[in-house]
LOKE-578802 format. One line per field, with one value per residue (C-alpha): x negated, y, z; residue number from 1; residue in three letters. Coordinates in nm, 4 decimals. Last residue first. Example, Ala and Ser with C-alpha at 12.3 -4.5 7.8 and 13.67 -1.06 7.14 Angstrom:
east <- -1.3670; -1.2300
north <- -0.1060; -0.4500
up <- 0.7140; 0.7800
nr <- 2; 1
rest <- ser; ala
This chain:
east <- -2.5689; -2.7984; -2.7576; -2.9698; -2.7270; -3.0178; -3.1515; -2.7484; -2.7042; -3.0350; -2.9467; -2.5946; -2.7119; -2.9218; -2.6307; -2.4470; -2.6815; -2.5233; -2.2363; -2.1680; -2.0656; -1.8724; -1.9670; -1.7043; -1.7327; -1.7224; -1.5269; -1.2964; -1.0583; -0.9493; -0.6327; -0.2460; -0.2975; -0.5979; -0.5093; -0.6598; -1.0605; -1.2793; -1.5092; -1.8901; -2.1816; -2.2453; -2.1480; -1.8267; -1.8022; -1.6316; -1.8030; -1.7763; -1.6236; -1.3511; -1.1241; -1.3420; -1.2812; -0.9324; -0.8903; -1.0738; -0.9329; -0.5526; -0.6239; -0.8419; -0.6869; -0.2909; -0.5170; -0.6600; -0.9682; -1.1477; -1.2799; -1.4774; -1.6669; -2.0123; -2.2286; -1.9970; -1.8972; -2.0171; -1.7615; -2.0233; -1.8755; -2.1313; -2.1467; -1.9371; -1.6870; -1.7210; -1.3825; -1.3999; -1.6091; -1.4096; -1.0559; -1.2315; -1.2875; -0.9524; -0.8608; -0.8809; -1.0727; -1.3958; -1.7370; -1.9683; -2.3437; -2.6124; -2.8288; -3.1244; -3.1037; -3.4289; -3.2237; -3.4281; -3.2647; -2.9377; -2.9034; -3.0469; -2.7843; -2.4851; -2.6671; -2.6046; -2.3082; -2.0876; -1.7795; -1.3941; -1.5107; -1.7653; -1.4584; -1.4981; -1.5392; -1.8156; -1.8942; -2.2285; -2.3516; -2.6529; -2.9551; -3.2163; -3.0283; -3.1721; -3.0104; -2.6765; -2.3641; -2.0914; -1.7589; -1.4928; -1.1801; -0.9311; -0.6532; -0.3429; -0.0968; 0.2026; 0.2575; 0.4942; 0.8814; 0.9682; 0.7389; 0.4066; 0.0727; -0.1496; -0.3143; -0.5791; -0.6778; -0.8384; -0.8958; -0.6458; -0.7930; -0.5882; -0.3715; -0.4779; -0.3216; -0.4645; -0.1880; -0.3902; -0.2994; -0.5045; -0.5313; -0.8638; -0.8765; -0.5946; -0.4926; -0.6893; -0.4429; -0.2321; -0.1139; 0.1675; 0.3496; 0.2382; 0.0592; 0.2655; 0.1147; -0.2658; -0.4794; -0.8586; -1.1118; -1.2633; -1.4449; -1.5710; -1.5931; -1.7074; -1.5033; -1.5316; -1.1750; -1.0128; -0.6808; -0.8934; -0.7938; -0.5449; -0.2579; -0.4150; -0.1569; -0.3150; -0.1735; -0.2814; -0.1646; -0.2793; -0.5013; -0.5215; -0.3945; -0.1454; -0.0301; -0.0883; 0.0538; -0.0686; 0.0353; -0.1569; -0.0246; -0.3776; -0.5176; -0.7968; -0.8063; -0.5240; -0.5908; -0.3044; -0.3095; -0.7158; -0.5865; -0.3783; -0.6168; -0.3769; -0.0428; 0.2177; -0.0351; 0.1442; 0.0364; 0.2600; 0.2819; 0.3849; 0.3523; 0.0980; -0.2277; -0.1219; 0.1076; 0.2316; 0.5563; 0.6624; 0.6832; 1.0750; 1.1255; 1.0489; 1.3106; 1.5818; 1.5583; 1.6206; 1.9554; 2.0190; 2.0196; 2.1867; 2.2162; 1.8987; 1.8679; 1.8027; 1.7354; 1.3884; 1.4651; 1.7675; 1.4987; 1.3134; 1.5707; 1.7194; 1.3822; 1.3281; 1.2394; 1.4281; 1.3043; 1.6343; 1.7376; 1.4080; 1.3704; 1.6944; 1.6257; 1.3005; 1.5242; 1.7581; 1.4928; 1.3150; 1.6843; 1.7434; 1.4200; 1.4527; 1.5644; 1.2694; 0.9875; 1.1074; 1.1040; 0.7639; 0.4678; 0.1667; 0.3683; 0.3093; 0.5750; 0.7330; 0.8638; 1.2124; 1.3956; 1.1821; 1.3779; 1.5742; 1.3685; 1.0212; 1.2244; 1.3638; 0.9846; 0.8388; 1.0909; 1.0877; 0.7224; 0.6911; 0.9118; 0.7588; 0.3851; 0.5877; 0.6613; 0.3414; 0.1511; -0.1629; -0.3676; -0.3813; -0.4039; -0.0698; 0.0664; 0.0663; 0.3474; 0.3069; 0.4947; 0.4017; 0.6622; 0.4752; 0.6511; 0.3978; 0.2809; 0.6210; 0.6607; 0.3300; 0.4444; 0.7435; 0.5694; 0.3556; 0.6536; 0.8114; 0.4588; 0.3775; 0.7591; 0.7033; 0.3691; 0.4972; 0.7985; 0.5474; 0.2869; 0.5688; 0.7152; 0.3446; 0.2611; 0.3369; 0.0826; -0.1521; -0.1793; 0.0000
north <- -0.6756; -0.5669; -0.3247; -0.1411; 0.1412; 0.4260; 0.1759; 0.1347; 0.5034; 0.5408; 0.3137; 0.4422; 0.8068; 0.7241; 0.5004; 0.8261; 1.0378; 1.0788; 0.9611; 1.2693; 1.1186; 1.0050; 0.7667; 0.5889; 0.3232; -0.0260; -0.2247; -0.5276; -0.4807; -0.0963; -0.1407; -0.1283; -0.4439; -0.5982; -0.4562; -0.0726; -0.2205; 0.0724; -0.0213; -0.1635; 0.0611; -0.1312; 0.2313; 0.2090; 0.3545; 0.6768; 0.7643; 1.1172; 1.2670; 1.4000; 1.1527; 0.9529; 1.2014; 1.2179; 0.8799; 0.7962; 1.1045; 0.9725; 0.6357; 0.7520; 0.7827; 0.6241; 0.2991; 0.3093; 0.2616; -0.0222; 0.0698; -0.2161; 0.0579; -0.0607; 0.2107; 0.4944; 0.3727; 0.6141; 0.9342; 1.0701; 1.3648; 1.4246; 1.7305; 2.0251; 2.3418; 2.0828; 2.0448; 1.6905; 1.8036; 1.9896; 1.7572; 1.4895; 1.6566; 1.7936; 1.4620; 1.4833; 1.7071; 2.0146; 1.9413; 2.1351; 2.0009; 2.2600; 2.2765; 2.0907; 1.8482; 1.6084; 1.2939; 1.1784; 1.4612; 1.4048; 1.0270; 1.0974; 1.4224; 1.1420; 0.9012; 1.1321; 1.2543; 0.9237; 0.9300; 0.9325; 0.9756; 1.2411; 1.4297; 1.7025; 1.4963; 1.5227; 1.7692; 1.7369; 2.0007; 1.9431; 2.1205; 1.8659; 1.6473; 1.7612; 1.9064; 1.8148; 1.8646; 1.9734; 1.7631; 1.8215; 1.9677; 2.0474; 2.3273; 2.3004; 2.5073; 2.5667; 2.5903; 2.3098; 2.4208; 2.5966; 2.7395; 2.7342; 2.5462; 2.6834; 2.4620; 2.1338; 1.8975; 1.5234; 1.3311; 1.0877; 0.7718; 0.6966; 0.9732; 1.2777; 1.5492; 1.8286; 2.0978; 2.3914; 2.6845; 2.9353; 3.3189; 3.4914; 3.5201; 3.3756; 3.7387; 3.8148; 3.5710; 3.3546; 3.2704; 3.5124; 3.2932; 2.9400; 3.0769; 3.3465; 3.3377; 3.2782; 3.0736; 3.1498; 2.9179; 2.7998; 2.4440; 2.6304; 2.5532; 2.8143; 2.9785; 2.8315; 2.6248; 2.9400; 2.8239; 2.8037; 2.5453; 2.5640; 2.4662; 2.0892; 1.9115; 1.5903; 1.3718; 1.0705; 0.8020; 0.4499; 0.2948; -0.0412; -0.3239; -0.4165; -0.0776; 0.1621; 0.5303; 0.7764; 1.0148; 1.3051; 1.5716; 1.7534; 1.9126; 2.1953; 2.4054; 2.5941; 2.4273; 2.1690; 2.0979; 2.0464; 1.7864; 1.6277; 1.5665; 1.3708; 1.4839; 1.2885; 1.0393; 0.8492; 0.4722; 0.4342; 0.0310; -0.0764; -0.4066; -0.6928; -0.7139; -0.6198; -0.3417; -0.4266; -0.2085; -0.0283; 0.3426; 0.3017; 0.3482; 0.7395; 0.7042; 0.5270; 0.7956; 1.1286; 0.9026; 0.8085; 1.1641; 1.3520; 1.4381; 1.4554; 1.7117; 1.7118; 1.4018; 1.4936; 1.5641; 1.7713; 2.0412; 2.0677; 2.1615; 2.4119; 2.5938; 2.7808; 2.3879; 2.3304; 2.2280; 2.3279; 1.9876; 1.8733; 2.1482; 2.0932; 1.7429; 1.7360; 1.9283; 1.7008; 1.4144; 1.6068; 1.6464; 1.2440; 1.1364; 0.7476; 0.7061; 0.9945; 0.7894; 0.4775; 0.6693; 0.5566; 0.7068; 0.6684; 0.5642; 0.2266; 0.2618; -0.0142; 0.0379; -0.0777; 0.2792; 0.4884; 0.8113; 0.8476; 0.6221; 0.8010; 1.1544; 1.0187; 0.8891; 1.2239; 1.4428; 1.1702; 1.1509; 1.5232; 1.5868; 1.2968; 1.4341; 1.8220; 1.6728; 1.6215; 1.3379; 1.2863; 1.0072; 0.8288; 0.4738; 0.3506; 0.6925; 1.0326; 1.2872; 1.6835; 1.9586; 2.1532; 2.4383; 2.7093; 2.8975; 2.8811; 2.5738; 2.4458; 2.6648; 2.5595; 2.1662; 2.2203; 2.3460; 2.0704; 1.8502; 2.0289; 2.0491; 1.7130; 1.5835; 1.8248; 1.6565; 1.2942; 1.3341; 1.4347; 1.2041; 0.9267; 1.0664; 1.0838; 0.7392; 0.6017; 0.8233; 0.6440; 0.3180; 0.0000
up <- 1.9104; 2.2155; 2.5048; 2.6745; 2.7362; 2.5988; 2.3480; 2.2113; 2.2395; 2.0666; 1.7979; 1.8029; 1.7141; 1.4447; 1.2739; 1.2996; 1.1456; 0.7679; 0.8458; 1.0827; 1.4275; 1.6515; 1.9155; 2.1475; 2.4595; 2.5331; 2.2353; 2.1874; 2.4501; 2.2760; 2.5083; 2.3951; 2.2288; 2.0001; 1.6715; 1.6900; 1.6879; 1.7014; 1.4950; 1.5945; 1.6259; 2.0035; 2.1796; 1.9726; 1.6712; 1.4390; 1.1116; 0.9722; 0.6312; 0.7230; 0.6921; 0.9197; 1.1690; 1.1339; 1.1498; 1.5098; 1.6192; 1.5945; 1.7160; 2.0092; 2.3347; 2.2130; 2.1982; 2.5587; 2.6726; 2.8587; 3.2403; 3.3731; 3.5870; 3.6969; 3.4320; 3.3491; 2.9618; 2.6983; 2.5579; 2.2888; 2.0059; 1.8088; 1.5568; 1.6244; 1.5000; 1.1877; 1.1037; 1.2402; 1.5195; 1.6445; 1.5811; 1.7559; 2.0621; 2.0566; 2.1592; 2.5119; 2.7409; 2.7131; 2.7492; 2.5250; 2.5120; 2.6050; 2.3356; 2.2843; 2.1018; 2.0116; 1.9778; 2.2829; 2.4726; 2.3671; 2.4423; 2.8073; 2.8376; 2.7393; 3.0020; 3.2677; 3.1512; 3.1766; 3.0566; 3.2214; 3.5676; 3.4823; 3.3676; 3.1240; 2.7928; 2.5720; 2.2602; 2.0968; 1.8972; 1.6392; 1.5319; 1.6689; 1.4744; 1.1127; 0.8156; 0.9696; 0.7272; 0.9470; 0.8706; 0.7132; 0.6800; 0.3518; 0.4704; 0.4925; 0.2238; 0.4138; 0.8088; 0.9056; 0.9274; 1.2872; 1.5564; 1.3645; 1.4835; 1.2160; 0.9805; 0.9314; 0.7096; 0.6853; 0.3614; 0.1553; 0.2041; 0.5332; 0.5838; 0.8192; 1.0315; 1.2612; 1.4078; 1.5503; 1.7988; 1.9026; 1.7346; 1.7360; 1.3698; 1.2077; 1.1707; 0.8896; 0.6574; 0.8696; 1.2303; 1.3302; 1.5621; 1.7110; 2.0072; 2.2046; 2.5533; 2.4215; 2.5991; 2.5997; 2.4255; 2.7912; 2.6972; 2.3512; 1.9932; 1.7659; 1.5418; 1.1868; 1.1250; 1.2271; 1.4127; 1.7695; 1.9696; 2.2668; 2.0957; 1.9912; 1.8236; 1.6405; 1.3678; 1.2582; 0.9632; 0.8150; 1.1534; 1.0650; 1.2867; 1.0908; 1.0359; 1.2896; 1.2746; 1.4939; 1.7624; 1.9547; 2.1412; 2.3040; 2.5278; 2.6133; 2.8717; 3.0741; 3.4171; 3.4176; 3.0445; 3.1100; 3.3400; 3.1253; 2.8741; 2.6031; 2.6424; 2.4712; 2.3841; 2.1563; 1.9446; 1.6604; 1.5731; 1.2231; 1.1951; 1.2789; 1.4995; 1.7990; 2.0248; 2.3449; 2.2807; 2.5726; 2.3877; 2.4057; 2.7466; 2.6887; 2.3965; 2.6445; 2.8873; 2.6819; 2.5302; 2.8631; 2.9895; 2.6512; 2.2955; 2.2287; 1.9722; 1.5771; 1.4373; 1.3420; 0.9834; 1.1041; 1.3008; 1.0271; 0.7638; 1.0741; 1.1130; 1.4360; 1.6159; 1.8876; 2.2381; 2.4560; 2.4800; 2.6060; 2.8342; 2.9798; 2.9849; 3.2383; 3.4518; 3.4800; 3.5171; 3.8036; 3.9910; 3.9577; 4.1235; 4.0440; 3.6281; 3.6473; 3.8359; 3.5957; 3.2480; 3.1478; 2.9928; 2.7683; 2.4518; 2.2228; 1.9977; 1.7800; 1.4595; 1.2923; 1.3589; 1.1633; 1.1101; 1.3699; 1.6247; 1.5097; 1.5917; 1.9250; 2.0626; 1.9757; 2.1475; 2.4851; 2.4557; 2.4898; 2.7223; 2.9516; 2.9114; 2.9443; 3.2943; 3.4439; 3.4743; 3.6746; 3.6813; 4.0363; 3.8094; 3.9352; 3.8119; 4.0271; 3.9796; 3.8831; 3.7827; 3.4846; 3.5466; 3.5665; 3.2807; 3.0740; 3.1097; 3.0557; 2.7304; 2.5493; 2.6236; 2.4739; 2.1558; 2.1341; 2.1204; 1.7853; 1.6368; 1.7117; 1.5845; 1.2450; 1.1837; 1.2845; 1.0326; 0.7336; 0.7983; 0.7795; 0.4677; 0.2894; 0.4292; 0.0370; -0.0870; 0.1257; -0.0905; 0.0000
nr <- 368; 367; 366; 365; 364; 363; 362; 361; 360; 359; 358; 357; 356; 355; 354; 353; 352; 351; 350; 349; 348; 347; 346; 345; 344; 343; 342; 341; 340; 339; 338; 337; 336; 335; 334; 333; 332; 331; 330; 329; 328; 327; 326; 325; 324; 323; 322; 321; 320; 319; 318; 317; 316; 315; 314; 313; 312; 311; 310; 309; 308; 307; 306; 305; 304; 303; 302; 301; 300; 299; 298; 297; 296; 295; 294; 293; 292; 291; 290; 289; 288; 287; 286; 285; 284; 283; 282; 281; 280; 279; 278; 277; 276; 275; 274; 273; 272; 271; 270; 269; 268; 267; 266; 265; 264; 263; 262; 261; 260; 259; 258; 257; 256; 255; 254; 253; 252; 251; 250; 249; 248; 247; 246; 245; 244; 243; 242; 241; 240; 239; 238; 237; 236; 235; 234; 233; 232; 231; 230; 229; 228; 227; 226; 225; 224; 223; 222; 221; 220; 219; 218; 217; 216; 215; 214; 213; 212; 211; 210; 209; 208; 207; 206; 205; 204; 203; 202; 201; 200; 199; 198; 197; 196; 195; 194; 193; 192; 191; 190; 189; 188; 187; 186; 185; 184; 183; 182; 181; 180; 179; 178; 177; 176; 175; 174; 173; 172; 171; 170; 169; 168; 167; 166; 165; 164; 163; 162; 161; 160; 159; 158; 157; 156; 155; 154; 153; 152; 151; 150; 149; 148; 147; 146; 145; 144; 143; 142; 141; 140; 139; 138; 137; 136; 135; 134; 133; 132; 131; 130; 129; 128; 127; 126; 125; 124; 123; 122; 121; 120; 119; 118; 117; 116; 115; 114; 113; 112; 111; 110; 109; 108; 107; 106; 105; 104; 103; 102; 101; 100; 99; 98; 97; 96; 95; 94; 93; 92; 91; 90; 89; 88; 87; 86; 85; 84; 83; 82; 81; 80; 79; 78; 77; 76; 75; 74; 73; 72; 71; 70; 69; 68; 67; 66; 65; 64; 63; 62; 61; 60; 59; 58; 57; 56; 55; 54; 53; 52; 51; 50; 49; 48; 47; 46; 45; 44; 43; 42; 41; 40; 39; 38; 37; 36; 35; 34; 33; 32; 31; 30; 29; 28; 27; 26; 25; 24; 23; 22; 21; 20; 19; 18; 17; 16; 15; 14; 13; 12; 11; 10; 9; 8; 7; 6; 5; 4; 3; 2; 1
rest <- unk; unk; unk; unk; unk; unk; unk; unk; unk; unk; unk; unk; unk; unk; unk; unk; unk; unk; unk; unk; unk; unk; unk; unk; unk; unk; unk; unk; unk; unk; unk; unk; unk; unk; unk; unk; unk; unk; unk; unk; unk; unk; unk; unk; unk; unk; unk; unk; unk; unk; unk; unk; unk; unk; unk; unk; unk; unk; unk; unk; unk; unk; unk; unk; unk; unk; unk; unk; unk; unk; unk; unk; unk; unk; unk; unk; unk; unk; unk; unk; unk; unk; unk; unk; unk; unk; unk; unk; unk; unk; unk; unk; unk; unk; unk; unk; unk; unk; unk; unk; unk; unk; unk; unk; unk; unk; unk; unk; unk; unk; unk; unk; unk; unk; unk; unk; unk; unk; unk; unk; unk; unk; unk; unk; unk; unk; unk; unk; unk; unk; unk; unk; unk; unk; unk; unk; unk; unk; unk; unk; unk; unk; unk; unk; unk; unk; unk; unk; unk; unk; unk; unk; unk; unk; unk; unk; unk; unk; unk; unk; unk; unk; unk; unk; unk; unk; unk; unk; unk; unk; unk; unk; unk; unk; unk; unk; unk; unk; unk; unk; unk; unk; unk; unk; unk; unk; unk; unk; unk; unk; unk; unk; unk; unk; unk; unk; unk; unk; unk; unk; unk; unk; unk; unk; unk; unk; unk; unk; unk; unk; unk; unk; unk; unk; unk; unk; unk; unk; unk; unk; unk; unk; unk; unk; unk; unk; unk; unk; unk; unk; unk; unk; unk; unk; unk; unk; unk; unk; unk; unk; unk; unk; unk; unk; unk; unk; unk; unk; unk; unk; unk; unk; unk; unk; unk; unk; unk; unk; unk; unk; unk; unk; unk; unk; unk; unk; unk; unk; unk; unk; unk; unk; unk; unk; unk; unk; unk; unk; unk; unk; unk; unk; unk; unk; unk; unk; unk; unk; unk; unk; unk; unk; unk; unk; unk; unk; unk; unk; unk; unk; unk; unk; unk; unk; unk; unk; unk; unk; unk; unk; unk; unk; unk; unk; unk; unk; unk; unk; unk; unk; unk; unk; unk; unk; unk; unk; unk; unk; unk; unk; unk; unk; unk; unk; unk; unk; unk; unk; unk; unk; unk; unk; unk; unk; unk; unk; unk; unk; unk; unk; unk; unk; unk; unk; unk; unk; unk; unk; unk; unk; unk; unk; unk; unk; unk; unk; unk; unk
């Protein structure tokens, strides 16, 4: 099946991003993120069960045969009634300013089971075969909760094979050449005004790619998509020593010291730039960076998720990079809701991304 035919599906998970990134935008800003602790003492806040509940009901309307693997699940809400009402105000109130848009999605859920049976939706195991979307409502939770970076990210698995991804990042930078940055400033009416000379400074970033079709990126708008996206790549890198890496903020989640090992005997020098989730990916996709390293913490069995990397891991190869784990080997998408085939993520140019692994892999001491 060639890509063209993922051009409806890319379609309906742009406008679903962009419709649940922009509920997101409005409970930060109206300090009403809201906070409960999973299993795992991760936070989740209500715009993650927003978000999956928008996303969730625009894949059922339109693609009502797939599975969803989703980050979330409605069981704290079906038992703190007041949380869930307000959880589906927002949710009904999340409308996108474009009435062609809004009916592709399904328009709005009509009410409390409805909002409850899409976040229970995203319990699909995942595997090898069909068409599996993997969500992150809100990947980088806690840089939602501080005002850094996050991200909405959802992606379309077919058999195992990563065919469609789509990443809203509102915190980014729309210019595809402004410096990436842990602290790019939030701005309080992201997703209006952002074209021409006035792209400059704004935030606000919808990233998409098809398999074998090339990456792009444009302005996170409040109704129909932004027209015209724009082609990405990557940076190419005349020599390492120049390069950016990006890694994530949390020690916990990747480990630094061995991230600052790898750099040094790469010969960079500059400071790497930590900021959270999947807007990693996206920076160094449209080359705002180089090498994006997230390696195991040495005597934590932690393997990662799906809905963590499927998105990235497409984008960046659509642009012209080459996504690993710490061993070279691909991420492997058809093993469950868990990457249990790999340890670790390096992302990189193609041109230096076999260098990287070999020092990741001497760095790790680990052996094929």
């Amino acid at each position: 099946m060639s890509s063209s035919a993922y051009s409806n599906e890319l379609n309906i998970a742009l406008l679903a991003v962009q419709r649940a990134t922009l509920l997101t935008q409005r409970v930060f800003h109206d300090n009403a993120k809201g906070t409960l602790s999973k299993d795992d003492a991760s936070p989740v806040t209500i715009g993650d069960f927003g978000a999956q509940a928008l996303i969730i009901s625009a894949l059922r309307h339109n693609f009502p045969h797939d599975e969803v693997v989703g980050e979330e699940e409605a069981k704290p809400l079906r038992e703190n009634q007041s949380l869930a009402e307000k959880i589906l105000s927002l949710v009904q109130e999340a409308k996108l300013a474009d009435a062609e848009s809004e009916k592709a999605l399904g328009g709005t859920i009509r009410d409390m089971d409805a909002m409850l049976t899409a976040i229970d939706a995203g319990n699909s195991p995942g595997g090898p075969k069909g068409r599996i979307w993997a969500l992150d409502p809100i990947d980088g939770t806690k840089g939602f909760l501080r005002g850094g970076q996050y991200a909405v990210c959802l992606a379309l698995i077919v058999d195992g094979d990563v065919k469609v991804g789509v990443l809203g990042c509102p915190n980014l930078p729309v210019s595809d050449t402004t410096p990436i940055s842990a602290t790019t400033p939030i701005s309080a009416d992201v997703g209006t005004n952002n074209n021409n000379e006035e792209e400059k400074g704004r935030t606000g970033v919808l990233f998409s790619a098809t398999k074998g079709s090339g990456a792009t990126s444009r302005p996170l708008l409040p109704g129909a998509l932004a027209p015209a996206p724009t082609s990405i790549h990557m940076k190419p890198l005349s020599t390492l020593a120049s390069a950016t890496f990006c890694e994530s903020v949390e020690a916990a989640h990747s480990s630094h010291s061995d991230q600052s090992l790898i750099a040094s005997r790469l010969g960079i020098s500059k400071e790497s730039v930590r900021m959270d989730s999947q807007a990693k990916y996206a920076s160094i996709a449209r080359g705002a960076g180089d090498i994006y390293l997230r390696l195991p913490v040495r005597g934590k069995g932690y393997v990662e998720k799906i809905w963590d990397h499927a998105a990235g891991d497409l984008i960046v190869r659509e642009a012209g990079g080459e996504v690993s784990d710490a061993r070279g080997e691909r991420l492997d998408f058809g093993r469950g809701r868990r990457l249990e085939g790999n340890r670790g993520v390096v992302a990189a140019g193609r041109e230096v991304h076999g260098r990287v692994v070999e020092v990741v892999r001497e760095v790790l001491g680990e052996e094929r």
